[in-house]
N, CA, C and O atoms as a MOPAC input file, in Angstrom:
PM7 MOZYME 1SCF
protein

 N    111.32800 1    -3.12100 1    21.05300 1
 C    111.14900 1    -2.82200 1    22.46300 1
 C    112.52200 1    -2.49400 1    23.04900 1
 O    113.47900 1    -3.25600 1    22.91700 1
 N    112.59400 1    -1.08700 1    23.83800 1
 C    113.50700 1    -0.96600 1    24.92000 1
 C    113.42400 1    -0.87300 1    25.97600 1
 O    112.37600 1    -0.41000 1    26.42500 1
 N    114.59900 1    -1.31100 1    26.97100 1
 C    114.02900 1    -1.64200 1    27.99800 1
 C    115.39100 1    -0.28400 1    28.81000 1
 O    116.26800 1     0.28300 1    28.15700 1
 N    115.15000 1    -0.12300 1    30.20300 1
 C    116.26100 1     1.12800 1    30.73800 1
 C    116.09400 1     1.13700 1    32.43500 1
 O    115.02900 1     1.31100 1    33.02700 1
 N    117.14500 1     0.95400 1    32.93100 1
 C    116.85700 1     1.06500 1    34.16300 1
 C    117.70400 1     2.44700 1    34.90400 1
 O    118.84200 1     2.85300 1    35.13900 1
 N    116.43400 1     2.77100 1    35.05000 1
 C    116.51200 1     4.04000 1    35.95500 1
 C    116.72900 1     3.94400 1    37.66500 1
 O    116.25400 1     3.04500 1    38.35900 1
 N    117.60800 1     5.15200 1    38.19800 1
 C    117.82900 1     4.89000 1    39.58100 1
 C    117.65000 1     6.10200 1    40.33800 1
 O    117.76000 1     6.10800 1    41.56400 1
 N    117.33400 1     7.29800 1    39.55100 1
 C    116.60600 1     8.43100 1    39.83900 1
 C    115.99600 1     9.00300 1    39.38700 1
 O    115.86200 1     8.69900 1    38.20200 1
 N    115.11600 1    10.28400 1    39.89200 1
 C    114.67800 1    11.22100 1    39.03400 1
 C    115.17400 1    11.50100 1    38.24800 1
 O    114.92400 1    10.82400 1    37.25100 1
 N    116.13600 1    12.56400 1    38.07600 1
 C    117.19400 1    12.70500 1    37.29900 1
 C    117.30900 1    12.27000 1    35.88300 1
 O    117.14700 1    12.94500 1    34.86600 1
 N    117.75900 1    10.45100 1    36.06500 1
 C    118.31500 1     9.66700 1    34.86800 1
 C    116.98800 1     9.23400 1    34.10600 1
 O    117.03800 1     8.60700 1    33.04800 1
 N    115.59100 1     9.67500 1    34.82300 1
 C    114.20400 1     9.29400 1    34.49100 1
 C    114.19300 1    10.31700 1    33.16400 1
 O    114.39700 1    10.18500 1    31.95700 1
 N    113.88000 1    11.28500 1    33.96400 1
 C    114.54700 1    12.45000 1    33.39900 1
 C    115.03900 1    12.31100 1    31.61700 1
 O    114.38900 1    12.35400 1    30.57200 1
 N    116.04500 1    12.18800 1    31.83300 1
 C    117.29400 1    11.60800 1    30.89600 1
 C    117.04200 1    11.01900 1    29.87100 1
 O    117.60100 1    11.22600 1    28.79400 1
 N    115.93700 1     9.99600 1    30.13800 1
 C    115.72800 1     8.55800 1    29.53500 1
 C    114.90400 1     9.85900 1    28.88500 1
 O    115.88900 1    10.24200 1    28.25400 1
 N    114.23700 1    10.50200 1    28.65600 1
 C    113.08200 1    10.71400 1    28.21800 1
 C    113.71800 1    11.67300 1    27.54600 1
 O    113.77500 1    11.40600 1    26.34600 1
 N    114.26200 1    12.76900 1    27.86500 1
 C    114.88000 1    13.51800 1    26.76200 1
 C    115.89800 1    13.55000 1    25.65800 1
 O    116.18700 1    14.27900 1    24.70900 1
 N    116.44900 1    12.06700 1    26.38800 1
 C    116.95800 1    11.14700 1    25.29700 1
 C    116.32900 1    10.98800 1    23.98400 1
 O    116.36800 1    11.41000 1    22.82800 1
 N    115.62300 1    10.01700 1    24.89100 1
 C    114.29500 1     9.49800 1    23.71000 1
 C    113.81800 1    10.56700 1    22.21800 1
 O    113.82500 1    10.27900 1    21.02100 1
 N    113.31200 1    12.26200 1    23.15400 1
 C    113.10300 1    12.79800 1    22.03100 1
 C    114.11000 1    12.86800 1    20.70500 1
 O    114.18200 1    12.61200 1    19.50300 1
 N    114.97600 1    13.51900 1    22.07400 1
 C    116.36000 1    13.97800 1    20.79800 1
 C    116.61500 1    13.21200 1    20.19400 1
 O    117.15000 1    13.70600 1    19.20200 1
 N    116.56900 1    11.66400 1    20.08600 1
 C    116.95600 1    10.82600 1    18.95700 1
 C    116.28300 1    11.21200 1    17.97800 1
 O    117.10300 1    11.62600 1    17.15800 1
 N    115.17900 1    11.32900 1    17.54500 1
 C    114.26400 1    11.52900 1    16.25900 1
 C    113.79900 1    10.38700 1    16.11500 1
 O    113.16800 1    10.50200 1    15.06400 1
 N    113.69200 1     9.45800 1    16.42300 1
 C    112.94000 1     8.49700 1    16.17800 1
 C    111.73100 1     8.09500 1    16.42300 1
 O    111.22900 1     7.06600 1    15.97000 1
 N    111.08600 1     9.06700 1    17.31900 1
 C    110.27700 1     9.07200 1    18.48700 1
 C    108.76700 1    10.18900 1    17.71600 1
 O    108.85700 1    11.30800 1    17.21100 1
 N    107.77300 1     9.49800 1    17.87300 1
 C    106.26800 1    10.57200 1    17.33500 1
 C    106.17000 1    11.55500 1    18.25800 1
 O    107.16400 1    11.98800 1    18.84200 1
 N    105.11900 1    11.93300 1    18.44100 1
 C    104.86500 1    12.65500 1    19.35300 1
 C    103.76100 1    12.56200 1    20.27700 1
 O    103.31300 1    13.40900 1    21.05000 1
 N    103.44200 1    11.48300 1    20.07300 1
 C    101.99900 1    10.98800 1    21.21400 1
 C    103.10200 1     9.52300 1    21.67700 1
 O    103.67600 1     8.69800 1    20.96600 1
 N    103.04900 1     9.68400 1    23.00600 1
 C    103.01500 1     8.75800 1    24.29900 1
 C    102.42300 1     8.66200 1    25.15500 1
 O    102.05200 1     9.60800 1    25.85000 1
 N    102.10700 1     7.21200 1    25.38400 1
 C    100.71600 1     7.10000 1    26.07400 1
 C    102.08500 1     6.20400 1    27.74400 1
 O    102.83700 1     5.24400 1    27.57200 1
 N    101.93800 1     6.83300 1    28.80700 1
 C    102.47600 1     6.32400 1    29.70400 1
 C    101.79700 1     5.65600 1    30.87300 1
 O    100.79800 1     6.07100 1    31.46100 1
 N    102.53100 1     4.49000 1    31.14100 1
 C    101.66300 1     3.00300 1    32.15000 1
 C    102.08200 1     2.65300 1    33.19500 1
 O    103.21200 1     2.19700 1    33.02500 1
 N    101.69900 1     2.60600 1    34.48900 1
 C    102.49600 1     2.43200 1    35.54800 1
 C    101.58200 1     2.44200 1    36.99100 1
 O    100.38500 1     2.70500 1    37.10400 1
 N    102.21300 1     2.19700 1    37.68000 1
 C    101.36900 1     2.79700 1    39.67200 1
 C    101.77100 1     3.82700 1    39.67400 1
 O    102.85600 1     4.08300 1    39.15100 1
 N    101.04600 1     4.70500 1    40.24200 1
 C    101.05500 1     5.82200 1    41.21300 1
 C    102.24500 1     5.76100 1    41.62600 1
 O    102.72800 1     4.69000 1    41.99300 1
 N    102.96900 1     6.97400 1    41.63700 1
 C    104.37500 1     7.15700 1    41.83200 1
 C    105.63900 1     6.12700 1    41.50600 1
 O    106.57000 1     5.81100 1    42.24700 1
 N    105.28700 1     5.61700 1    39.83300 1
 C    105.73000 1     4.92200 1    39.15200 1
 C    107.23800 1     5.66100 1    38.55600 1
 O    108.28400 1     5.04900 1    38.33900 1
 N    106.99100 1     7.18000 1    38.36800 1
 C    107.73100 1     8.05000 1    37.21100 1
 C    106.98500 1     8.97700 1    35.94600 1
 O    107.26500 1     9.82800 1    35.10200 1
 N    106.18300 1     8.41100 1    36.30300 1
 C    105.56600 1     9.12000 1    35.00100 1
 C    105.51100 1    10.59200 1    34.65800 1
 O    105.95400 1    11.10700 1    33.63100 1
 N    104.88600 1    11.21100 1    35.69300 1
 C    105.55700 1    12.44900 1    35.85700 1
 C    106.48500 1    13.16800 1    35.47300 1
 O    106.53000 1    14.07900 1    34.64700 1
 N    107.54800 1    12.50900 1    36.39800 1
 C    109.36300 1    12.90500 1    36.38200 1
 C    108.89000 1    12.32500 1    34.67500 1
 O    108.23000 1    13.16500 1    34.06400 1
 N    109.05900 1    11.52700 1    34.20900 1
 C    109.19900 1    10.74700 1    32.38000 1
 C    108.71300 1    12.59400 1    31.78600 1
 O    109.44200 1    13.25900 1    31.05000 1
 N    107.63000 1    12.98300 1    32.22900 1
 C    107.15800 1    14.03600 1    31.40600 1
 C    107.87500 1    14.83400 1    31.53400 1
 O    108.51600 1    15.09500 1    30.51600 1
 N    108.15500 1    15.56800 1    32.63900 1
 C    109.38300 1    16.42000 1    32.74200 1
 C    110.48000 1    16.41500 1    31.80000 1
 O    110.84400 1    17.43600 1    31.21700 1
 N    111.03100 1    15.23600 1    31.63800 1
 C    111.90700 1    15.09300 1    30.79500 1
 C    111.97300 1    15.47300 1    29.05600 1
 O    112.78300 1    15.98800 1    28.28500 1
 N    110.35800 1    14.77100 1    28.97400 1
 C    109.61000 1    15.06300 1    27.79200 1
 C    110.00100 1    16.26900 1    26.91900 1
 O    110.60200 1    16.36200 1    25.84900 1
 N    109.17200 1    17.59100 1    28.16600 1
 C    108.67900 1    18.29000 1    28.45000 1
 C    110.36200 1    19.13300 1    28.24600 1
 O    110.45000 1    19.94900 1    27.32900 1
 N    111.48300 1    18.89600 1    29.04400 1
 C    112.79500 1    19.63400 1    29.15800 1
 C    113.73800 1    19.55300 1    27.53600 1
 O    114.56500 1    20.35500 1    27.10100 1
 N    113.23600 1    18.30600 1    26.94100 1
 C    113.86100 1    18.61600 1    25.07400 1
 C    113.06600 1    18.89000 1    24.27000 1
 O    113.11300 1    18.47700 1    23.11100 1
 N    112.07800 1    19.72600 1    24.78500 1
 C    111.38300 1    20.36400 1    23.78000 1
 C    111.14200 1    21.63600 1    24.22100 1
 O    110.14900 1    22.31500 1    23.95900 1
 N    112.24600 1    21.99200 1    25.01800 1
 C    112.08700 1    23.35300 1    25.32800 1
 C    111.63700 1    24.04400 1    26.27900 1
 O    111.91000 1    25.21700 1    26.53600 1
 N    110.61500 1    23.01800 1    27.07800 1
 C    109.33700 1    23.49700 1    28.26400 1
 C    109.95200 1    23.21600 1    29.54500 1
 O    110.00900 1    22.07700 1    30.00900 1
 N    110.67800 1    24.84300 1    30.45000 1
 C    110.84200 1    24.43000 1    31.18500 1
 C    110.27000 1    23.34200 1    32.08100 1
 O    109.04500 1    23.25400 1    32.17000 1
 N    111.16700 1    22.38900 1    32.84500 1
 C    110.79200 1    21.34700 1    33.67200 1
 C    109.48200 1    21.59200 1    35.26100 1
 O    108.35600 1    21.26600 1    35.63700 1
 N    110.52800 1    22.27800 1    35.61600 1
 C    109.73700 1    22.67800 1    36.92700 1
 C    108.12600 1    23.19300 1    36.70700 1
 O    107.36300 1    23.28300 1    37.66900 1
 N    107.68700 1    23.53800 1    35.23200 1
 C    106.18600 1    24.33800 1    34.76100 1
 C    105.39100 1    22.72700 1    34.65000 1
 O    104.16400 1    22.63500 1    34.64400 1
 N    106.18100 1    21.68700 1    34.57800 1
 C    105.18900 1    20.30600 1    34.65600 1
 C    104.79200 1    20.23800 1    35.70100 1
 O    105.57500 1    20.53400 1    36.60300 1
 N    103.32500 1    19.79400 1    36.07300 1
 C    103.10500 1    19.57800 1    37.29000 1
 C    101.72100 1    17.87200 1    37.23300 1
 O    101.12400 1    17.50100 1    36.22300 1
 N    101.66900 1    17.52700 1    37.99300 1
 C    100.66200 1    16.24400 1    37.26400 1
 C     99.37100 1    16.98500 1    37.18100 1
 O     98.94500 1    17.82400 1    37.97500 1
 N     98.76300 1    16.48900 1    35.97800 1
 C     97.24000 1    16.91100 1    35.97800 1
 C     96.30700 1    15.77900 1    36.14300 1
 O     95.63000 1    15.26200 1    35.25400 1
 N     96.37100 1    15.35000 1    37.81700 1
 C     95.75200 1    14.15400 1    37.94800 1
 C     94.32300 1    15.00400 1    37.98700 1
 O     93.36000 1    14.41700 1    37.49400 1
 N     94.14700 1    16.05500 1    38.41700 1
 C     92.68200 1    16.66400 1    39.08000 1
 C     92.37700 1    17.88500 1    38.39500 1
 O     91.43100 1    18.56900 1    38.78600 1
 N     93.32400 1    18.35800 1    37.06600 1
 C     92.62100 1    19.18000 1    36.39500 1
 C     92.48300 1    18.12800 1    34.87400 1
 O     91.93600 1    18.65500 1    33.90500 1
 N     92.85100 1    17.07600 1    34.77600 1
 C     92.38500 1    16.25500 1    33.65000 1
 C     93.79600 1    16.73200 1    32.00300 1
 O     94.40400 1    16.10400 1    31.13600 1
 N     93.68800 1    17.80700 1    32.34000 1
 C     94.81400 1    18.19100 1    30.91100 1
 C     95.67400 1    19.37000 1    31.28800 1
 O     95.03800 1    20.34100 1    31.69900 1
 N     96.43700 1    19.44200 1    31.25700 1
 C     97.64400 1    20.80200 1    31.38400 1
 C     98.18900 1    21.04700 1    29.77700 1
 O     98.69200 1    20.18800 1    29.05300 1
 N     97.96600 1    22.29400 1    29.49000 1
 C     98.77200 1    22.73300 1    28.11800 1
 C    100.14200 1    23.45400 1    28.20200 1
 O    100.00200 1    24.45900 1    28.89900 1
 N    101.25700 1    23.33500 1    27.80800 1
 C    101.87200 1    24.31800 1    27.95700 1
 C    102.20500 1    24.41200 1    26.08900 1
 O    102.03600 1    23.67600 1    25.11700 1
 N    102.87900 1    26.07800 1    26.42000 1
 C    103.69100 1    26.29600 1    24.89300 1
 C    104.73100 1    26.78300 1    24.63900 1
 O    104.63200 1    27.91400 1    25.11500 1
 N    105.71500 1    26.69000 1    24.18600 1
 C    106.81600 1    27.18400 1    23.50800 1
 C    107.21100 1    27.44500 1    22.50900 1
 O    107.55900 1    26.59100 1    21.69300 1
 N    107.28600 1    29.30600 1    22.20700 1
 C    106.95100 1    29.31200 1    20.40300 1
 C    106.29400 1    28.71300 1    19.53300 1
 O    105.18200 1    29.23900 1    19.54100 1
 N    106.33800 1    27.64600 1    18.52800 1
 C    105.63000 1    26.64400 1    18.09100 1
 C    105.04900 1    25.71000 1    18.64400 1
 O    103.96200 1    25.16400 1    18.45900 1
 N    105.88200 1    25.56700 1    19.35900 1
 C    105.89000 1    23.82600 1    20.28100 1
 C    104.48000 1    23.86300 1    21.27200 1
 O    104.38800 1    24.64200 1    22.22100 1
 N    103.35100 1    22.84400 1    20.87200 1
 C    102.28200 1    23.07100 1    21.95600 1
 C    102.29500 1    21.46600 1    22.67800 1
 O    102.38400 1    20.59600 1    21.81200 1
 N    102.22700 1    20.96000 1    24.02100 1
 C    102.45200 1    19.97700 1    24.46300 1
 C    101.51000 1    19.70500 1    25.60300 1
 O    101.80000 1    20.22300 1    26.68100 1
 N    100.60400 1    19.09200 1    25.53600 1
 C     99.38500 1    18.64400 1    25.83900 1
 C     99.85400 1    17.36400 1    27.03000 1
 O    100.66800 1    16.53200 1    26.62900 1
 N     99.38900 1    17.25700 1    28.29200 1
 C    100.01900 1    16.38800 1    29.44900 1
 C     98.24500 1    15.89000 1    29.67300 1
 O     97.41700 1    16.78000 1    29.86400 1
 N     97.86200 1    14.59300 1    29.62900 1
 C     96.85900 1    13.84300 1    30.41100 1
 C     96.84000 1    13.19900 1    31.09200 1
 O     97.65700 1    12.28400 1    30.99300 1
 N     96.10500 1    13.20600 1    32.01100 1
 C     95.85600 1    12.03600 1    33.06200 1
 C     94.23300 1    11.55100 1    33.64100 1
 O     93.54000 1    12.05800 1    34.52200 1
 N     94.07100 1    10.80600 1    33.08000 1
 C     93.05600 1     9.85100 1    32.91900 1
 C     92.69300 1     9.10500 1    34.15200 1
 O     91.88200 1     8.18000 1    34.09500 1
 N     93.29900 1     9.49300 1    35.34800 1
 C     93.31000 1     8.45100 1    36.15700 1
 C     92.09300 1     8.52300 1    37.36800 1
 O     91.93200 1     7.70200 1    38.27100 1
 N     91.27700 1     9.77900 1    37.09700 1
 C     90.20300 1     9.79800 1    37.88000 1
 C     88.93100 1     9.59000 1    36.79700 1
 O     87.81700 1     9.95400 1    37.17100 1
 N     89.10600 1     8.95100 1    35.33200 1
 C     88.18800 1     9.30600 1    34.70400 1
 C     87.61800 1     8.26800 1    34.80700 1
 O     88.32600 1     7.26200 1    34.84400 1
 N     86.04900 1     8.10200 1    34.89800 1
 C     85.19300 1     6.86200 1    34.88200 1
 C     85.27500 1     5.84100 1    33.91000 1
 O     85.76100 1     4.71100 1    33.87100 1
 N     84.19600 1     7.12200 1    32.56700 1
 C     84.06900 1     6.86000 1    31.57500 1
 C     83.89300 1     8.13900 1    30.93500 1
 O     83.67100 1     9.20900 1    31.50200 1
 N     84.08700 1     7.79600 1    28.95100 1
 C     83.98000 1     9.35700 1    28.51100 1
 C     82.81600 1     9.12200 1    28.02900 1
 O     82.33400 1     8.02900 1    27.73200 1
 N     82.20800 1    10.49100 1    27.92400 1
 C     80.38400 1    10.64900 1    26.93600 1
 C     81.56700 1    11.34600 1    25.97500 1
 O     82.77200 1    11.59400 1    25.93900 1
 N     80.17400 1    11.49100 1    25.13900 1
 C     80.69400 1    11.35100 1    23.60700 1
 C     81.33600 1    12.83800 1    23.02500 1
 O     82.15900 1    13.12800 1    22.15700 1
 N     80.50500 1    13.60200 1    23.98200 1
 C     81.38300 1    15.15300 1    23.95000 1
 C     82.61000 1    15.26400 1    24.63300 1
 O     83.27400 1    16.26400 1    24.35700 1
 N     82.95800 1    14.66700 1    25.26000 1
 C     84.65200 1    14.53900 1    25.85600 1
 C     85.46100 1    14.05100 1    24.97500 1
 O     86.55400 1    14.56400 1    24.73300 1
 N     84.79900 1    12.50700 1    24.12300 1
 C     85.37300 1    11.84800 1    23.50900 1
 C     85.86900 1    12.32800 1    21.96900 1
 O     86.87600 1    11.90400 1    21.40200 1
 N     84.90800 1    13.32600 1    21.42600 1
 C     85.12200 1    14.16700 1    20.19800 1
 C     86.00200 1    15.36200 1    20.95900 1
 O     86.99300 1    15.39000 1    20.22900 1
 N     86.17300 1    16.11200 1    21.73100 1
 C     87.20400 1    16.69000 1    22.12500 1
 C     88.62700 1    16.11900 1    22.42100 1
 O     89.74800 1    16.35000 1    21.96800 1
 N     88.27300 1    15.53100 1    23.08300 1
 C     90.25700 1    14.28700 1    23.71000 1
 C     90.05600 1    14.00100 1    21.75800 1
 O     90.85900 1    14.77200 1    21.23300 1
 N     89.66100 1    13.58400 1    21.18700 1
 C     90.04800 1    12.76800 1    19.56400 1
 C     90.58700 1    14.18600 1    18.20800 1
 O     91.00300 1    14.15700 1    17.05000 1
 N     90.16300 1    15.58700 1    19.52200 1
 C     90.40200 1    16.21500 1    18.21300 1
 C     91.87500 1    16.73500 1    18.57300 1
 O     92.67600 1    17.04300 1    17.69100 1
 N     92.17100 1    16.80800 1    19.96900 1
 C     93.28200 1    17.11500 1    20.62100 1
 C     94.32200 1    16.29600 1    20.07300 1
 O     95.28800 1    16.75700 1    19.46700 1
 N     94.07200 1    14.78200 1    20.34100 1
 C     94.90700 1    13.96000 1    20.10600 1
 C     95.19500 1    14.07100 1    18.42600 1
 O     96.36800 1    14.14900 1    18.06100 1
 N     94.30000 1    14.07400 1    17.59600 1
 C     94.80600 1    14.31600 1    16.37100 1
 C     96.05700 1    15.59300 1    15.46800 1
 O     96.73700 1    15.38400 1    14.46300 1
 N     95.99300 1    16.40600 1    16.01200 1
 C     96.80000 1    17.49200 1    16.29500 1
 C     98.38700 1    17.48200 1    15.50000 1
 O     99.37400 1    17.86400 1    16.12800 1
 N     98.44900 1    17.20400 1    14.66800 1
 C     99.41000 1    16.82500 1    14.09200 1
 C    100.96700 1    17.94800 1    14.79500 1
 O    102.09600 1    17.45900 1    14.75000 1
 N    100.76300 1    19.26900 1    15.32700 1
 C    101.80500 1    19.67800 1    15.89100 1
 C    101.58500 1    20.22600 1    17.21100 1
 O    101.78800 1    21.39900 1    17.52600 1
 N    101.06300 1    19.09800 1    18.13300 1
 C    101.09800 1    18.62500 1    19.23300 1
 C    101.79700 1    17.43100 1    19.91100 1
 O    101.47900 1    16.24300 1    19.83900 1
 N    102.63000 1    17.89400 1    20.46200 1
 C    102.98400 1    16.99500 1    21.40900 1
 C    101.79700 1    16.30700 1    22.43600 1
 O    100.78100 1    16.92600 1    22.75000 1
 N    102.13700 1    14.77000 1    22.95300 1
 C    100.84800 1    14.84400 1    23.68800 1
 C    101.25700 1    13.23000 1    24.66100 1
 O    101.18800 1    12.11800 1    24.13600 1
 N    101.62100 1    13.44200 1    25.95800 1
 C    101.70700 1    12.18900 1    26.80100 1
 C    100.54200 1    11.90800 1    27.32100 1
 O    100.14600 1    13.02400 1    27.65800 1
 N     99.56300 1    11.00400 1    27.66900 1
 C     98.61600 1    10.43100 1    28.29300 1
 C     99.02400 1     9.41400 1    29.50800 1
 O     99.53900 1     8.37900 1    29.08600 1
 N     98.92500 1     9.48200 1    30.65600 1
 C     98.64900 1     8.78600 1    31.58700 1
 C     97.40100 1     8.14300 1    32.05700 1
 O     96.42400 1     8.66400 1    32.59600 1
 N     97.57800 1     7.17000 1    31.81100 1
 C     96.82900 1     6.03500 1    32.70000 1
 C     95.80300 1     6.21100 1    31.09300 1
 O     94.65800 1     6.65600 1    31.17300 1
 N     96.36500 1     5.83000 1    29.82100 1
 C     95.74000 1     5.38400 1    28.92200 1
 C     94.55400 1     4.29200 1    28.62100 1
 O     93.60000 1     4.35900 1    27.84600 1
 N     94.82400 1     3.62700 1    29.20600 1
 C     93.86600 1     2.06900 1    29.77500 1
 C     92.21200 1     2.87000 1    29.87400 1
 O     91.07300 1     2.50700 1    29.57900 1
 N     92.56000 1     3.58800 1    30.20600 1
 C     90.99600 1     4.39800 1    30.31300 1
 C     90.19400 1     4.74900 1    29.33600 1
 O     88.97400 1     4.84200 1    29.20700 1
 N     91.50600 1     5.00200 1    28.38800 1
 C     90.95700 1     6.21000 1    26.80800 1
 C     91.19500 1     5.22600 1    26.14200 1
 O     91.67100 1     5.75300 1    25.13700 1
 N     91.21600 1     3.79800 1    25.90400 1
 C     92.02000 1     2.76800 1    25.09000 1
 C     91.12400 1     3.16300 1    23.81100 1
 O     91.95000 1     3.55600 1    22.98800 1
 N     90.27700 1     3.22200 1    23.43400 1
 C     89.61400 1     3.09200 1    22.67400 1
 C     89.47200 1     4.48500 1    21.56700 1
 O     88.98400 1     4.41800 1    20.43800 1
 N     89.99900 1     5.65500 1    22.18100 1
 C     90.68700 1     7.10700 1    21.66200 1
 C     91.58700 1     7.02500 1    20.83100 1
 O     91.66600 1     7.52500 1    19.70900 1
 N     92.60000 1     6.09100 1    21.64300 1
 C     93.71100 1     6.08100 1    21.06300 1
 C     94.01100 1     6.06900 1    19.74100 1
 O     93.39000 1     5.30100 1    19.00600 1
 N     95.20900 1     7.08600 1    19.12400 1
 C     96.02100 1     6.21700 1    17.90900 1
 C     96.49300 1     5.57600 1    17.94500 1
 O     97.30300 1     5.40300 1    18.85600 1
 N     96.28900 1     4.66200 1    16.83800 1
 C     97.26900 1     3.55900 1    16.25500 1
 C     98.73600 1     3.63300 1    16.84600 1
 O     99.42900 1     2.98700 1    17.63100 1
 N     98.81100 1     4.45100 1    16.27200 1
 C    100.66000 1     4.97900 1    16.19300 1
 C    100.87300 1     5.62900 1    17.19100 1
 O    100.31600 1     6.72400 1    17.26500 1
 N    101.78100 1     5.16700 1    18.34100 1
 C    102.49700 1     5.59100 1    19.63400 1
 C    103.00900 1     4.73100 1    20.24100 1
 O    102.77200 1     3.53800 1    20.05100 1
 N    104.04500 1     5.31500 1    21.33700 1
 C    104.88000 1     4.72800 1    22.09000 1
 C    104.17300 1     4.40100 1    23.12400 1
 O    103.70700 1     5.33300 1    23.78000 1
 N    103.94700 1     3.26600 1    23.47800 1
 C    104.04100 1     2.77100 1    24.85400 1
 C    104.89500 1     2.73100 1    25.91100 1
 O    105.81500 1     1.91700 1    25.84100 1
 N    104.76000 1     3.76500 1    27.35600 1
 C    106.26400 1     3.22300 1    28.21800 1
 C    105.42500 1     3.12300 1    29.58400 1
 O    104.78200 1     3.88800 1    30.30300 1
 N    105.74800 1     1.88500 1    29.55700 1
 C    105.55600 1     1.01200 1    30.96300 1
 C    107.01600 1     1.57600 1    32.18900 1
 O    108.22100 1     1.81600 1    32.11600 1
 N    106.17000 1     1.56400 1    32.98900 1
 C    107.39200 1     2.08400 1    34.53000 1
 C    106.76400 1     0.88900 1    35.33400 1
 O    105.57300 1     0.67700 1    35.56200 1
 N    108.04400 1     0.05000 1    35.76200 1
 C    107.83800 1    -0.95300 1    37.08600 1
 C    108.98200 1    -0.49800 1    37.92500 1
 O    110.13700 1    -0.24500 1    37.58100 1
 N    108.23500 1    -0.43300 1    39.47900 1
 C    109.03900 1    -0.64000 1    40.43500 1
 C    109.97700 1    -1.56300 1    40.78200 1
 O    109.51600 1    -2.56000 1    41.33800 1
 N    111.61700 1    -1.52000 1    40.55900 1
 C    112.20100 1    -2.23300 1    40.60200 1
 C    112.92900 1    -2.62800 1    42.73000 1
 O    113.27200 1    -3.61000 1    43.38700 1
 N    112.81300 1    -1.39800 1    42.90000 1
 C    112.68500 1    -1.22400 1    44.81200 1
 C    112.89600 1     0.35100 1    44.60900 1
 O    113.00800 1     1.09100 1    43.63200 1
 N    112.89700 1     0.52900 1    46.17300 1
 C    112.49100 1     2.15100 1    46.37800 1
 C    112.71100 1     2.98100 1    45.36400 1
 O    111.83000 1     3.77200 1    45.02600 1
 N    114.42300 1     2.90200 1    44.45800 1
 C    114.95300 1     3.69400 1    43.75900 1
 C    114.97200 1     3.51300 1    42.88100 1
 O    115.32300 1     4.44300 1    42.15500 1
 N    114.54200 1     1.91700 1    42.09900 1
 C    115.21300 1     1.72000 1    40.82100 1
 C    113.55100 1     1.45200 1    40.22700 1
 O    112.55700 1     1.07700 1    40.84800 1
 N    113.71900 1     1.79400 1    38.84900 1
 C    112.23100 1     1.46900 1    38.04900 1
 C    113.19200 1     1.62800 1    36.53700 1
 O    114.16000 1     2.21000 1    36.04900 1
 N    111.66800 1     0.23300 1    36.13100 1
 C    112.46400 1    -0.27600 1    35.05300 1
 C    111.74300 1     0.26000 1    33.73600 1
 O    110.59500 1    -0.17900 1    33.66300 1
 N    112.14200 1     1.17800 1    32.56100 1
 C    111.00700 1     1.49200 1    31.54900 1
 C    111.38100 1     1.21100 1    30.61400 1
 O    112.46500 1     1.38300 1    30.05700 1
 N    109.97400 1     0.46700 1    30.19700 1
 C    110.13200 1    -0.76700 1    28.75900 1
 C    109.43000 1     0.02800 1    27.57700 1
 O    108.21000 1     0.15400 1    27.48200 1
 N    110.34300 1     0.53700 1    26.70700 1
 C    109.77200 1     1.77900 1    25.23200 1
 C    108.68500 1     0.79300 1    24.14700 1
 O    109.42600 1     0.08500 1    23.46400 1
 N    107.67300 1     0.61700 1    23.90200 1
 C    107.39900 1    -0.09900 1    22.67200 1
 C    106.33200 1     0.70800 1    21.73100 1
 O    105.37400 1     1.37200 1    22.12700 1
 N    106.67700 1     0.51700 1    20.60800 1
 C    106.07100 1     1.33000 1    19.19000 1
 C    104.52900 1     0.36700 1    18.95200 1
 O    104.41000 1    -0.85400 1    18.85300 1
 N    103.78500 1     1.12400 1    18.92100 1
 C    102.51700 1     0.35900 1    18.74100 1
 C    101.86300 1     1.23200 1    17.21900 1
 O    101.70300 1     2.42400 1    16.95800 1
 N    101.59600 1    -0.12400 1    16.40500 1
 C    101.03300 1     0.48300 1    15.16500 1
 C    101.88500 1     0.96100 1    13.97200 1
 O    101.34100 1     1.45200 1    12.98300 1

């Protein structure tokens, strides 16, 4: 587990394109937090070391999935956070997405899809530390 305290967009940012460029990192993250936690800005970041311009992220709280691509690179953004429940034709679609071996792929508000999920991914929790500061805790699951 890592833990990082962030004090802007920016260094949110940072943390995350960090993260890729190390290599240590899969490519499915499932991200946890409140509403205007970071998560977002986290994707952006994602999203900026792998090539995809930043500013083309936008949240897909209300279209459910945003794709973007870059040459090879395909990077899949979810957000789960208006979803009830899945029927079983959503659920064989989100499972074939997620399997995707050269896909990138962040999920928001995972808690929803728990049961989709792979094994294998990063967990990153965002807590509000006060207005500016939020604290994100990295952990490898599986």
């Amino acid at each position: 587990m890592q833990k990082y305290k962030s004090n802007s967009p920016e260094q949110t940012k940072k943390i995350a394109e960090d993260l890729v460029k190390s290599g240590k990192f899969s490519r499915f993250w499932c991200l946890e937090g409140t509403l205007g936690g970071g998560k977002t800005v986290f994707s952006k970041g994602l999203a900026r070391a792998l090539g995809i311009p930043e500013k083309e992220i936008k949240s897909p709280t209300y279209t459910f999935v945003r794709e973007y691509k870059k040459e090879k690179i395909r990077f899949l953004h979810f957000d789960f956070y208006r979803i009830e429940s899945v029927d079983d034709l959503m659920a064989h679609d989100v499972q074939e997405m997620f399997s995707d071996p050269n896909t990138w792929i962040v999920v928001e508000w995972p808690d929803r899809v728990k049961h989709l999920l792979p094994k294998k991914r990063w967990e990153i929790q965002f807590e509000h530390l006060n207005e500016k500061e939020r604290l994100i805790t990295v952990s490898k699951q599986g």
